[in-house]
Residue frames as qw, qx, qy, qz and C-alpha x, y, z in Angstrom:
[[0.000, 0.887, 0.463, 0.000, 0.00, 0.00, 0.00],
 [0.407, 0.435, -0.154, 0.788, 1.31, 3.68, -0.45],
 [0.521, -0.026, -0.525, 0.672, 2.54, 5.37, 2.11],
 [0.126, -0.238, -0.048, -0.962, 0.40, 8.24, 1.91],
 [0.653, -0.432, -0.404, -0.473, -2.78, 6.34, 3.09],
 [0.615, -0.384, -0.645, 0.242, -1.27, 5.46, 5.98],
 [0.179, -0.150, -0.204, 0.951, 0.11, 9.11, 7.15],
 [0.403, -0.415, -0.379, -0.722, -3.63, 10.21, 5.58],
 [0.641, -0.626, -0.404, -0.185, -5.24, 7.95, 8.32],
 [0.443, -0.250, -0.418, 0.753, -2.55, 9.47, 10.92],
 [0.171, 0.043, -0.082, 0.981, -3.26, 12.59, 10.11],
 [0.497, -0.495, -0.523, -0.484, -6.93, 12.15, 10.44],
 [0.706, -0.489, -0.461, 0.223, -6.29, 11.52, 14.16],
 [0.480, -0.643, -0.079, 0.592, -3.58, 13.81, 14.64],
 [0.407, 0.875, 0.064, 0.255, -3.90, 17.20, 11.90],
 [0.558, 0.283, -0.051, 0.779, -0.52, 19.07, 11.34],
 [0.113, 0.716, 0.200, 0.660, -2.35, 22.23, 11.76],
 [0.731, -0.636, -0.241, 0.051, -2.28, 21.29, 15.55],
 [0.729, 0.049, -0.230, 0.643, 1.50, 21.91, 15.71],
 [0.149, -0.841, -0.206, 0.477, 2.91, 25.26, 17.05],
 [0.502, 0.861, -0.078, -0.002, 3.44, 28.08, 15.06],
 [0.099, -0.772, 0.628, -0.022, 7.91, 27.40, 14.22],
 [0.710, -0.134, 0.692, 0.010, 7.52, 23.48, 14.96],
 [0.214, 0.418, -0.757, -0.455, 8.94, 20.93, 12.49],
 [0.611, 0.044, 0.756, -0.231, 6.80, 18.54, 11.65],
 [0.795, 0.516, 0.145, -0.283, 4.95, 16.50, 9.00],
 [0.946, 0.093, 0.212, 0.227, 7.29, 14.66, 6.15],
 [0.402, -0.851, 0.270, 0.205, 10.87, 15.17, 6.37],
 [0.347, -0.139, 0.876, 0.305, 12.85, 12.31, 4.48],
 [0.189, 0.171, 0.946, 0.200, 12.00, 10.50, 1.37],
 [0.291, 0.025, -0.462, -0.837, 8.48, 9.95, -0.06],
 [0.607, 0.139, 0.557, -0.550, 4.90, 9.03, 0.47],
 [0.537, 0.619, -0.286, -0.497, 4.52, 8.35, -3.15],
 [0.388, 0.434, -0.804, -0.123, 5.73, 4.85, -2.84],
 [0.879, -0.262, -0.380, -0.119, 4.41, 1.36, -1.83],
 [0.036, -0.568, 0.733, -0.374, 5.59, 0.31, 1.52],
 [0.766, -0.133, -0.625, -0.069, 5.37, -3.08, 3.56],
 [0.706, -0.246, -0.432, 0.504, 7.27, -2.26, 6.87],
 [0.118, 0.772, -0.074, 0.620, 6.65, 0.58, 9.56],
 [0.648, -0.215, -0.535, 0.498, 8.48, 1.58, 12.51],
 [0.178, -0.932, 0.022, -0.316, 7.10, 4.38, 15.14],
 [0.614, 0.213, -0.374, 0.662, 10.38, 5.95, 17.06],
 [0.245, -0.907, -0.217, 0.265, 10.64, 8.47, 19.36],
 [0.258, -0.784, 0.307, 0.474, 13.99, 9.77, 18.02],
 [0.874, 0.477, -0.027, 0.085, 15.79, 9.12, 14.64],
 [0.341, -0.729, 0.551, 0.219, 19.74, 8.47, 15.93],
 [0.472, 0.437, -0.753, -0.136, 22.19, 6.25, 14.28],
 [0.358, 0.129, 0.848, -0.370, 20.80, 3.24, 16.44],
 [0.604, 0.423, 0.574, -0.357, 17.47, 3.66, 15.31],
 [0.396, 0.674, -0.452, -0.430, 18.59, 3.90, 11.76],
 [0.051, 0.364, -0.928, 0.064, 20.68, 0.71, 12.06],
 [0.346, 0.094, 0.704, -0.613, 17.62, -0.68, 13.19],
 [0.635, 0.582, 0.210, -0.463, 15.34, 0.28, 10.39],
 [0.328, 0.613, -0.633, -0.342, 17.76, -0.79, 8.23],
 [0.170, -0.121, 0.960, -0.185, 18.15, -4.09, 9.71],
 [0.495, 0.313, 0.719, -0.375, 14.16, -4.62, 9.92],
 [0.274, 0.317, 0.793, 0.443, 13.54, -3.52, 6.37],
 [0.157, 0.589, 0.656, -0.445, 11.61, -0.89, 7.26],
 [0.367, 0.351, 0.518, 0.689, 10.18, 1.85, 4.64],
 [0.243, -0.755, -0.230, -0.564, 8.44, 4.33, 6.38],
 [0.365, -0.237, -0.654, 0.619, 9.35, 5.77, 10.23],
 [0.285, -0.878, -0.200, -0.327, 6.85, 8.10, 12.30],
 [0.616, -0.029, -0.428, 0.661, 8.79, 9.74, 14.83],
 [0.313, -0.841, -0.399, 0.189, 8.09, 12.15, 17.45],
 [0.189, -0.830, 0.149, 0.503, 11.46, 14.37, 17.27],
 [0.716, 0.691, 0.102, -0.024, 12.58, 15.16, 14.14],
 [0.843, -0.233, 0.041, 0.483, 15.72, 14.00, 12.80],
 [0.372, 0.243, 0.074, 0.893, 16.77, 17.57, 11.07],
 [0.121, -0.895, -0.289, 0.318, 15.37, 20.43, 13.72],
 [0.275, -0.751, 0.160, 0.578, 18.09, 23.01, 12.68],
 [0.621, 0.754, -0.203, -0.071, 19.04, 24.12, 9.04],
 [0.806, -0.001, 0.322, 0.498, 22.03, 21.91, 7.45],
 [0.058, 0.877, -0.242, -0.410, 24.53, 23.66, 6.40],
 [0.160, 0.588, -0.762, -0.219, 26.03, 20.72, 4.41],
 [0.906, 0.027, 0.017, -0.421, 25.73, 17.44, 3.81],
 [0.437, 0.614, -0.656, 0.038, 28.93, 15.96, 3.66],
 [0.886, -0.121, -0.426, -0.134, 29.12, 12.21, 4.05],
 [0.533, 0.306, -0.611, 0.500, 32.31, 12.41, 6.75],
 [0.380, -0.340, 0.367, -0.778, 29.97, 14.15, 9.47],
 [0.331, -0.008, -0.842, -0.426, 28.54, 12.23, 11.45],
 [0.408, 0.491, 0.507, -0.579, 25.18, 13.60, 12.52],
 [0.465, 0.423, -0.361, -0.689, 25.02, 13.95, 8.47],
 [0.060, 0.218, -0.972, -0.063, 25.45, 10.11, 8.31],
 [0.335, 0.151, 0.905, -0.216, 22.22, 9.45, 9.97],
 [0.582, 0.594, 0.282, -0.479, 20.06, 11.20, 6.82],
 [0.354, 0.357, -0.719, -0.480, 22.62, 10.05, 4.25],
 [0.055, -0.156, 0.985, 0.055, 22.10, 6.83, 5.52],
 [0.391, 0.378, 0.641, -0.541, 18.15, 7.01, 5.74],
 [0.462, 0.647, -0.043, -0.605, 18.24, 8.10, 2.08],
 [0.031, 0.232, -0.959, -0.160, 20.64, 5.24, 0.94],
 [0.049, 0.076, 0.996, -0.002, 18.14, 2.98, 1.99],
 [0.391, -0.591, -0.493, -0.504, 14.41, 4.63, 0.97],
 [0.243, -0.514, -0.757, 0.322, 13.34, 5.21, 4.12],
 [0.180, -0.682, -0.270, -0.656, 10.67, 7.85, 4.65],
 [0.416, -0.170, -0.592, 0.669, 10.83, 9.48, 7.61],
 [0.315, -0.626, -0.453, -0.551, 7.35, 11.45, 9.15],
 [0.360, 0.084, -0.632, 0.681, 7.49, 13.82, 11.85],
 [0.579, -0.581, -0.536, -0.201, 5.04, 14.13, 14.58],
 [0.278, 0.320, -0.389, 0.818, 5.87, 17.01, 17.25],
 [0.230, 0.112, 0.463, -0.849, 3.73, 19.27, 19.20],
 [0.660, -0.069, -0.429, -0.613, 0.69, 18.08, 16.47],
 [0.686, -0.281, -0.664, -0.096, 0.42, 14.89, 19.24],
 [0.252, -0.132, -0.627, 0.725, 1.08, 17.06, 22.27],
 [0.414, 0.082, 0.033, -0.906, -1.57, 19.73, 21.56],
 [0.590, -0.277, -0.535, -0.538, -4.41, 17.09, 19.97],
 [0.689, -0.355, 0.394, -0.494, -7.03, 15.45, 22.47],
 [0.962, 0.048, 0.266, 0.029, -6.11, 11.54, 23.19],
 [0.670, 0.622, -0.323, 0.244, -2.49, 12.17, 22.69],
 [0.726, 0.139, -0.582, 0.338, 0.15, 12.08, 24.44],
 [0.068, -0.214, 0.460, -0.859, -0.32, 14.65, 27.41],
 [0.761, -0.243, -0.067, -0.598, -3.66, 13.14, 27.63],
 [0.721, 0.444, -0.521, 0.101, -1.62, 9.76, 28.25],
 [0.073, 0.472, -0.445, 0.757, 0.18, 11.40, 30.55],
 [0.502, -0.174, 0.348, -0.772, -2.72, 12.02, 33.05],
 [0.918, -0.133, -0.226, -0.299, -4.77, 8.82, 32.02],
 [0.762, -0.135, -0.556, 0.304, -1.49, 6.83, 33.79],
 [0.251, 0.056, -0.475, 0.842, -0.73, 9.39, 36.67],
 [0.238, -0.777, -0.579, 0.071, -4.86, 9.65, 37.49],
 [0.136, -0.270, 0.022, 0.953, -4.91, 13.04, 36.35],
 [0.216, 0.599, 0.760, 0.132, -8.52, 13.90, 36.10],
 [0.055, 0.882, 0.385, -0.266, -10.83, 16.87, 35.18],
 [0.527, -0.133, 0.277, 0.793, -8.30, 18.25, 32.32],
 [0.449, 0.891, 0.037, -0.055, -7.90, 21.52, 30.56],
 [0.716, 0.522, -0.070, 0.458, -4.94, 22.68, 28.50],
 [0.541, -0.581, -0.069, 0.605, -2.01, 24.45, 30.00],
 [0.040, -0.584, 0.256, 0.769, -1.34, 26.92, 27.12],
 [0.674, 0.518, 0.527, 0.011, -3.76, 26.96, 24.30],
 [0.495, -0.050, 0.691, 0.525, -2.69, 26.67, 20.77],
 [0.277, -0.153, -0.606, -0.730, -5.54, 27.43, 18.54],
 [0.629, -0.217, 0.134, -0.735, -9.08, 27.88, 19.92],
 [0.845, -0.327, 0.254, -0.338, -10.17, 25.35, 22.32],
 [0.909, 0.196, -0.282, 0.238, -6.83, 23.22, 21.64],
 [0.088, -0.957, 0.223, -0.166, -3.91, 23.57, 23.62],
 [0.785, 0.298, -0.536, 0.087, -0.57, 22.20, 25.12],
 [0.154, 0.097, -0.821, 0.541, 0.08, 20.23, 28.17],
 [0.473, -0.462, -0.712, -0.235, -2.30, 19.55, 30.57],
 [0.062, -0.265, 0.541, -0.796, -3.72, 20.75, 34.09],
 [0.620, -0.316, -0.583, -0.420, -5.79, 18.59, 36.28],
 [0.636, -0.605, 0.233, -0.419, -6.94, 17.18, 39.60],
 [0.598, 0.113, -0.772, 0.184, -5.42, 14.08, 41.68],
 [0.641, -0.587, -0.451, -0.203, -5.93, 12.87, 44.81],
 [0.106, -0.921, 0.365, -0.086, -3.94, 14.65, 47.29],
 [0.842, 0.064, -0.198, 0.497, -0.61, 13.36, 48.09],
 [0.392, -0.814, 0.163, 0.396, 2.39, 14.62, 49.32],
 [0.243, 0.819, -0.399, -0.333, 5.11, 16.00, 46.74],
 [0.220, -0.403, 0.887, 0.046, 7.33, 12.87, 47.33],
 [0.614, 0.160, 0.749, -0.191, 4.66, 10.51, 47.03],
 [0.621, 0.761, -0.063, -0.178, 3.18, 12.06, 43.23],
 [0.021, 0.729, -0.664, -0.167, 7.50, 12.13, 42.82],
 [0.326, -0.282, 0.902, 0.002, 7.72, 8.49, 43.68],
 [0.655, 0.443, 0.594, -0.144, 4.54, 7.52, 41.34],
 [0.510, 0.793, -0.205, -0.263, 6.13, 9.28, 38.42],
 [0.043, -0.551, 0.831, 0.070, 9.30, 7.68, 38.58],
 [0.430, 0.131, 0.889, 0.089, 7.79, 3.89, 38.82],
 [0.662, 0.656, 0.285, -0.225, 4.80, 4.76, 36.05],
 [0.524, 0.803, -0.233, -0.161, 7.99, 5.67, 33.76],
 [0.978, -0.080, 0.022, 0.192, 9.92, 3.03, 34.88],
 [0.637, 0.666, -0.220, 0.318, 13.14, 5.31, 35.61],
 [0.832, -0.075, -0.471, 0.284, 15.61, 5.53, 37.45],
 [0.279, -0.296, -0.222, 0.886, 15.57, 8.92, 39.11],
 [0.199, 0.759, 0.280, 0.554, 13.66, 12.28, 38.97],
 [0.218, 0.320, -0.039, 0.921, 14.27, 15.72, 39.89],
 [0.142, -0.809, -0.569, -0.041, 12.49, 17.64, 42.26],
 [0.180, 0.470, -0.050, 0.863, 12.16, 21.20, 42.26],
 [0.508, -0.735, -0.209, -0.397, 11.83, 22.10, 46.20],
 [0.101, -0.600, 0.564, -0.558, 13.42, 22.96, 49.24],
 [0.004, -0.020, 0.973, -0.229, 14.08, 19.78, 51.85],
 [0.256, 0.237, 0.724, -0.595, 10.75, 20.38, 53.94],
 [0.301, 0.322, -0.029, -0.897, 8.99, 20.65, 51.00],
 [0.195, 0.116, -0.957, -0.183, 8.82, 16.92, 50.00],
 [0.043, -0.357, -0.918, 0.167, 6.15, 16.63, 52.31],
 [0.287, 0.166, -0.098, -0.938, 3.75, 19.36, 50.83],
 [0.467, 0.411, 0.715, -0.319, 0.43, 18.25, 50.00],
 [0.221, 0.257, -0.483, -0.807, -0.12, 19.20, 46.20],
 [0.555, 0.496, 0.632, -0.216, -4.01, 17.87, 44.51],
 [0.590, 0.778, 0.183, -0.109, -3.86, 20.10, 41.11],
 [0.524, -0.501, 0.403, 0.559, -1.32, 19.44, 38.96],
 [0.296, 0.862, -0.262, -0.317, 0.06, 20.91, 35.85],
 [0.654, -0.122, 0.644, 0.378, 2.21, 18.04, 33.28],
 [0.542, 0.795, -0.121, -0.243, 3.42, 18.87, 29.81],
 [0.871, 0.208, 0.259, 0.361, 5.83, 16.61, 27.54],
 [0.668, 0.502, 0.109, 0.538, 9.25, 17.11, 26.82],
 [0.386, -0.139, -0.352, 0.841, 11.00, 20.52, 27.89],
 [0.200, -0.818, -0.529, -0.108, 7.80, 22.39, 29.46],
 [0.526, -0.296, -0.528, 0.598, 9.96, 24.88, 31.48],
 [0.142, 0.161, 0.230, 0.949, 9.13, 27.80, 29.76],
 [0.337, -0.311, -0.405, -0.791, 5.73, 27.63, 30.36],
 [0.315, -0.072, -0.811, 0.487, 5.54, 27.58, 34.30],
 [0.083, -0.025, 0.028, -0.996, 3.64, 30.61, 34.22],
 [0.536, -0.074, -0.490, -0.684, 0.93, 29.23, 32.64],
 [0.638, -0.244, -0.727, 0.070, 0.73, 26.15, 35.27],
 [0.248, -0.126, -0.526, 0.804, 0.75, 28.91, 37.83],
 [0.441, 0.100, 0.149, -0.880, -1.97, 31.28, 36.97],
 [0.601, -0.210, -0.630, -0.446, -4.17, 27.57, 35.86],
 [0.639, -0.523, 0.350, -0.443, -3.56, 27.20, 39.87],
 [0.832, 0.093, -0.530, 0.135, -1.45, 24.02, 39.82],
 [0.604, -0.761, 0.236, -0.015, 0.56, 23.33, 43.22],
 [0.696, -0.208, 0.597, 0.341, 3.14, 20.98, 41.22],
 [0.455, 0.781, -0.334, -0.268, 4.10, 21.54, 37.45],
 [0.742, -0.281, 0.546, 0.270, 5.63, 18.26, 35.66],
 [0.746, 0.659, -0.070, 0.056, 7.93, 18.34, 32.56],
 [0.814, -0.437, 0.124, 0.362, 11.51, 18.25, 31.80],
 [0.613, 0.278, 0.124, 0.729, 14.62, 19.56, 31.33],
 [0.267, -0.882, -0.387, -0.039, 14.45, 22.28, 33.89],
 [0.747, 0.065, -0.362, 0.553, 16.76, 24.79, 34.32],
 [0.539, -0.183, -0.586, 0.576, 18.39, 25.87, 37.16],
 [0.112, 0.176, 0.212, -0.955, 17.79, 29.66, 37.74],
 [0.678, -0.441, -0.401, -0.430, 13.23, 28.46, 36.11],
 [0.661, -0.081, -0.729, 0.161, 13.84, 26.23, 39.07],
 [0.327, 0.036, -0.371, 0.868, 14.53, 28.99, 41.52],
 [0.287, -0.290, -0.332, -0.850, 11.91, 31.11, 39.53],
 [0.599, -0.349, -0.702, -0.164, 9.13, 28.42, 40.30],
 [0.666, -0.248, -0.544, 0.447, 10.25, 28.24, 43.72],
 [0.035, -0.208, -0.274, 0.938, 10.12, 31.97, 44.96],
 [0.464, -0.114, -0.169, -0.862, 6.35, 32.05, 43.21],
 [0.422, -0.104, 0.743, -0.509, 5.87, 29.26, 45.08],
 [0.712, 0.461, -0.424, -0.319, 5.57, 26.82, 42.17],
 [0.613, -0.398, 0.668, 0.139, 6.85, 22.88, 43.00],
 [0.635, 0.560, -0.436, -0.306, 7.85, 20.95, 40.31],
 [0.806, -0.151, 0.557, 0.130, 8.89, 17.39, 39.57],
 [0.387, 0.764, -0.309, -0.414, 11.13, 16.91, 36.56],
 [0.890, -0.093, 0.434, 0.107, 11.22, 13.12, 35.29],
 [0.332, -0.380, 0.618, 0.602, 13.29, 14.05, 31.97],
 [0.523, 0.445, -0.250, -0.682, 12.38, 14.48, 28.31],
 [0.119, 0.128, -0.956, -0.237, 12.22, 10.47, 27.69],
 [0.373, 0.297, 0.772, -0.420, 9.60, 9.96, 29.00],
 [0.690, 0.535, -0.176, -0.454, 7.74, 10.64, 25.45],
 [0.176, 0.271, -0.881, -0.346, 9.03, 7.53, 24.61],
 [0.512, 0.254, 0.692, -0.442, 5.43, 6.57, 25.15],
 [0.282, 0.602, -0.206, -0.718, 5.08, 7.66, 22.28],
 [0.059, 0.338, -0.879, -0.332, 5.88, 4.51, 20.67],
 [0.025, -0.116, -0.991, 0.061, 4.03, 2.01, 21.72],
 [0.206, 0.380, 0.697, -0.572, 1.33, 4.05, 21.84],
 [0.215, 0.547, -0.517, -0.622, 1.71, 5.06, 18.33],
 [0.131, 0.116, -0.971, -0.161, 2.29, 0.89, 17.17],
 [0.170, 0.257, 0.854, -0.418, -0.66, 0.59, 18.98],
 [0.463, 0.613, 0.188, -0.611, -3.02, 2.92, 17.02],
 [0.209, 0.450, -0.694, -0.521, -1.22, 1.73, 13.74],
 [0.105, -0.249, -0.963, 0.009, -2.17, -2.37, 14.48],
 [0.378, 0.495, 0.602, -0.500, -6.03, -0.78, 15.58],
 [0.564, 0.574, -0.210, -0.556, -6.16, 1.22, 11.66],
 [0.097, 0.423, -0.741, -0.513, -4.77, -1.99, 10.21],
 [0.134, 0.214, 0.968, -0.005, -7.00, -4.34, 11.20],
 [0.373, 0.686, 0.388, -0.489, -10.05, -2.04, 10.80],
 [0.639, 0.610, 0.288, -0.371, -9.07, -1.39, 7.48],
 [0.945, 0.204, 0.231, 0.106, -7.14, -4.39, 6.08],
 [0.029, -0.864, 0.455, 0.213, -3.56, -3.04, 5.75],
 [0.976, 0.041, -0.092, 0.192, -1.31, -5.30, 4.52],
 [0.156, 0.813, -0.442, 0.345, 1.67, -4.17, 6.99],
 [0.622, -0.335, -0.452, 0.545, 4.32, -4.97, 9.53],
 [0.275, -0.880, 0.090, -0.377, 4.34, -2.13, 12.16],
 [0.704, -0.046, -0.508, 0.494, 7.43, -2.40, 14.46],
 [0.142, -0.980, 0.005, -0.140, 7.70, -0.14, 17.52],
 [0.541, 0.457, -0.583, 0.398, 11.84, 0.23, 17.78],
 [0.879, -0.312, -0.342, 0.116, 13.46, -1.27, 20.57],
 [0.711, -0.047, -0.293, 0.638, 16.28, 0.66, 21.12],
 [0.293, -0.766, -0.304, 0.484, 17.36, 3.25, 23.68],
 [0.439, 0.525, 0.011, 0.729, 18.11, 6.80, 22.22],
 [0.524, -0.851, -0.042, 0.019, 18.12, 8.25, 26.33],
 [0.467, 0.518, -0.486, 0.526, 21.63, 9.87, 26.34],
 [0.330, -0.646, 0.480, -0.493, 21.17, 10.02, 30.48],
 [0.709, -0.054, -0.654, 0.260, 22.20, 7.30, 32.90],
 [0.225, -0.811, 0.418, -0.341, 22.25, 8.05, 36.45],
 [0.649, 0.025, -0.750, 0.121, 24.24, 6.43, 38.94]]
């Protein structure tokens, strides 16, 4: 089948037009214009997940972060951050990008979010385009900072997060929180005046951190992997359109890590 019907029935679910105004998204690599047999949803497009798609055959990737954000200045085959799009073009692979268009829609990934961290009664944390918006802000049952801290960490299955609070503050009580994929920090403000007590996203830095903290703002900051829901939750809508309407694909969701952190 060609490629285009399948990114048609994505984009039925999840319109471009959603993205923000600057974001990179929609096709990037390659061509729709061409029969495919083998797709693979990523979160990232490194020289792993390349190797990968190569390996599986694949002919089409969706991917959440797109593998050229910044203008190339070149293309020369000796770089190698240029490697991973020579090599993506060597081998056909289309490559479809999917940004803020699956943070902003409803039943995407910030909706996700909240459906595993019982985050109820949502509205948007900074709206996009009438009645759309990005991130979330919702209710939970109270808890204490630590406790929400210690249910993010196991729901994402990692191995550390961040909190943004002074010692005695671990044991705050916090009920309305504020959660937004990827690096949210910019847009604390916005989880302040929606009345959050707690404000998750990642890749906080230090002097926001402070910020937060003197407007009296907590914050929990599991890291920007965590969109590697993305996948599986992606693979997952793919295998629901194929059977409903008789694809003849393979759908892979990739396997491999592209988390540059590690703590010890």
């Amino acid at each position: 089948m060609l490629a285009s019907k399948v990114i048609e029935r994505y984009q039925a679910f999840c319109p471009p037009s959603l993205s923000m105004e600057g974001d990179v998204c929609g096709l990037q690599i390659g061509t729709l214009d061409k029969e495919i047999k083998r797709v693979m949803v990523a979160l990232d497009i490194r020289e792993t997940t390349v190797a990968e798609a190569i390996d599986k055959k694949v002919d089409l990737i969706i991917v959440k972060h797109a593998p050229i954000f910044r203008p190339l200045k070149h293309l020369v085959a000796d770089d190698l951050q240029n490697q991973i799009c020579l090599q993506l073009i060597k081998h056909d692979i289309a490559v479809y990008v999917s940004h803020t268009d699956i943070d902003v829609v409803e039943g995407g990934l910030n909706d996700w979010f909240c459906d595993l961290l019982g985050i109820r009664d949502t509205t948007y944390l900074l709206e996009t385009t009438e009645g759309q918006g990005l991130g979330r802000v919702g209710t939970i049952a109270e808890q204490t900072l630590e406790e929400l801290a210690l249910k993010v960490k196991s729901v994402f299955g990692l191995d550390a997060v961040r909190l943004v609070a002074y010692g005695h503050q671990a044991k705050q009580y916090v009920s309305r929180v504020a959660i937004c994929g990827g690096s949210g920090g910019s847009f604390y403000k916005d989880a302040l005046e929606k009345g959050a007590d707690v404000y998750i996203t990642g890749d906080i830095y230090y002097h926001t951190g402070q910020e937060m903290l003197t407007q009296g703002l907590l914050a929990i900051d599991p890291g920007h992997h965590i969109e590697v829901l993305f996948i599986k939750r992606i693979a997952d809508l793919l295998e629901t359109w194929k059977a409903e309407e008789g694809w003849d694909l393979d759908i892979f969701a990739s396997t491999v890590s592209t988390n540059p952190f590690r703590h010890l």
